[in-house]
VMD Tcl script that draws the C-alpha trace (Angstrom):
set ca {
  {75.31 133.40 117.47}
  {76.82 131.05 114.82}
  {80.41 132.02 116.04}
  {79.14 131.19 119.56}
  {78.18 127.73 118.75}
  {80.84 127.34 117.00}
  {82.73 128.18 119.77}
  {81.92 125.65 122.08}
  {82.05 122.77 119.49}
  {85.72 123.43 119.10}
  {85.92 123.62 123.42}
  {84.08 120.55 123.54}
  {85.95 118.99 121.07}
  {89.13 119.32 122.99}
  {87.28 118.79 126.52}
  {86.09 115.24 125.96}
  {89.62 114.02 124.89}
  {90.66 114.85 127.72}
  {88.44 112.73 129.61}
  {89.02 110.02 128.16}
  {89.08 106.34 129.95}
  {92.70 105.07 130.81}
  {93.92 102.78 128.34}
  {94.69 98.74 128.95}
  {98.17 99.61 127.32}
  {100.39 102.27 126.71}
  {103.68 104.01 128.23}
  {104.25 104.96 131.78}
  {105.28 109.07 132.22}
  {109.17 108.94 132.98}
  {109.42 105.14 132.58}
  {111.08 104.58 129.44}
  {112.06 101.94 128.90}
  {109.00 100.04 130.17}
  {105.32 100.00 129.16}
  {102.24 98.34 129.49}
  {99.73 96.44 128.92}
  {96.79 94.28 129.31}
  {95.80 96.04 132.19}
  {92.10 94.93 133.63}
  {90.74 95.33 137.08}
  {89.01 92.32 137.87}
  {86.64 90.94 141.56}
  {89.97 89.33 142.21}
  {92.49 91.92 141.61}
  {94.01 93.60 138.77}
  {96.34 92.09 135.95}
  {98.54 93.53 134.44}
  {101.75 93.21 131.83}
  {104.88 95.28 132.06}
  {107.46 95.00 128.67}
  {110.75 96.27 128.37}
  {111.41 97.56 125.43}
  {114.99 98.56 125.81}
  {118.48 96.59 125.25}
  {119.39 96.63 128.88}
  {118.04 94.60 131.74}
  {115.72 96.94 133.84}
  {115.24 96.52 137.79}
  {111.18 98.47 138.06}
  {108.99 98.85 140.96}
  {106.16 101.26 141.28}
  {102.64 101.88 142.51}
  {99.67 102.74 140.74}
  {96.39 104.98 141.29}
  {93.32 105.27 139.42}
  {92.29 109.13 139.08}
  {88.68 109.75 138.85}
  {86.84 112.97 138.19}
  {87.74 116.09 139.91}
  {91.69 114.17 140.36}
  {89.67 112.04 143.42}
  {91.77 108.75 143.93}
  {89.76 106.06 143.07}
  {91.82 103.31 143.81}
  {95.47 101.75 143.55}
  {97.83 99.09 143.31}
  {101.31 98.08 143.87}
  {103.56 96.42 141.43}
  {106.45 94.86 143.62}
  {110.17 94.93 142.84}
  {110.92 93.08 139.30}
  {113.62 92.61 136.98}
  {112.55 92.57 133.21}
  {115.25 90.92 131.00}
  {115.61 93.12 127.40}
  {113.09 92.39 125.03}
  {111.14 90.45 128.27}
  {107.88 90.97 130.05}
  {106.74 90.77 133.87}
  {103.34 89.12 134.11}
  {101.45 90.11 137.20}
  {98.17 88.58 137.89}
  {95.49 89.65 140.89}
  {97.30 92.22 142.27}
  {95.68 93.79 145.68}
  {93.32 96.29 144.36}
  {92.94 99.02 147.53}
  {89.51 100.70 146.34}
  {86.81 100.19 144.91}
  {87.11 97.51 141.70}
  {83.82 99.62 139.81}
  {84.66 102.72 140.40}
  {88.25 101.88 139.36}
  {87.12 100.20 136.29}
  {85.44 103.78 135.02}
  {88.71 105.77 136.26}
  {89.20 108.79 133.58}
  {93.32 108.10 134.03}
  {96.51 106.62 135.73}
  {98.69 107.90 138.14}
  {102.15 106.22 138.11}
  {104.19 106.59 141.07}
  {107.74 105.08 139.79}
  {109.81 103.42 143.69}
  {112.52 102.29 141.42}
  {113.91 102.62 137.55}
  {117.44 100.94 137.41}
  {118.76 99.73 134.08}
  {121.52 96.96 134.96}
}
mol new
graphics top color blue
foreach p $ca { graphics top sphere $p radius 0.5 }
foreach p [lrange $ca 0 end-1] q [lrange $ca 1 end] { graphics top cylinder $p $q radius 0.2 }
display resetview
């Protein structure tokens, strides 16, 4: 019985980590060299801060969805085309939010769809 319990401690240990809330910064899957941050979804829209963090100039445009339980889209956004100067940042405030603004503020994780990744 012990080993049982035991068990499903460890399982739930490694089940709840993976539901864990997106985060308001962090890297985006297959777009090195950019990352984020500051990302809030607000009544008016959502905010958000893209860095570059590499020694080249980088030409990004991508789109955004906020996965929910069971992988259910939630809710998503579109960053338009940008160039990010090295070491720079691309501020982006009230973006059109297509969903729901609660439900996508308790999204479990982000789904990046990446348009266009060009260094120059």
């Amino acid at each position: 019985m012990k080993r049982i319990i035991a068990a499903l401690l460890v399982v739930l240990c490694f089940a709840s980590s993976s539901f864990a809330a997106f985060s308001k910064k962090g890297y985006i899957p297959e777009g090195d060299p950019i990352k984020y941050s500051g990302l809030k979804v607000t009544e008016n829209g959502v905010n958000i801060v893209l860095h570059n963090t590499g020694d080249k100039a980088v030409i990004f445009n991508a789109a955004v969805t906020f996965i929910g339980p069971r992988r259910k889209e939630l809710g998503d956004f579109y960053i338009e085309k940008t160039m990010i100067e090295p070491g720079g940042e691309a501020v982006f405030r009230n973006l059109y939010l297509k969903g729901d603004q609660k439900l996508c503020k308790s999204a479990e994780s982000l789904r990046w769809t990446i348009y266009l990744l060009e260094t120059r």
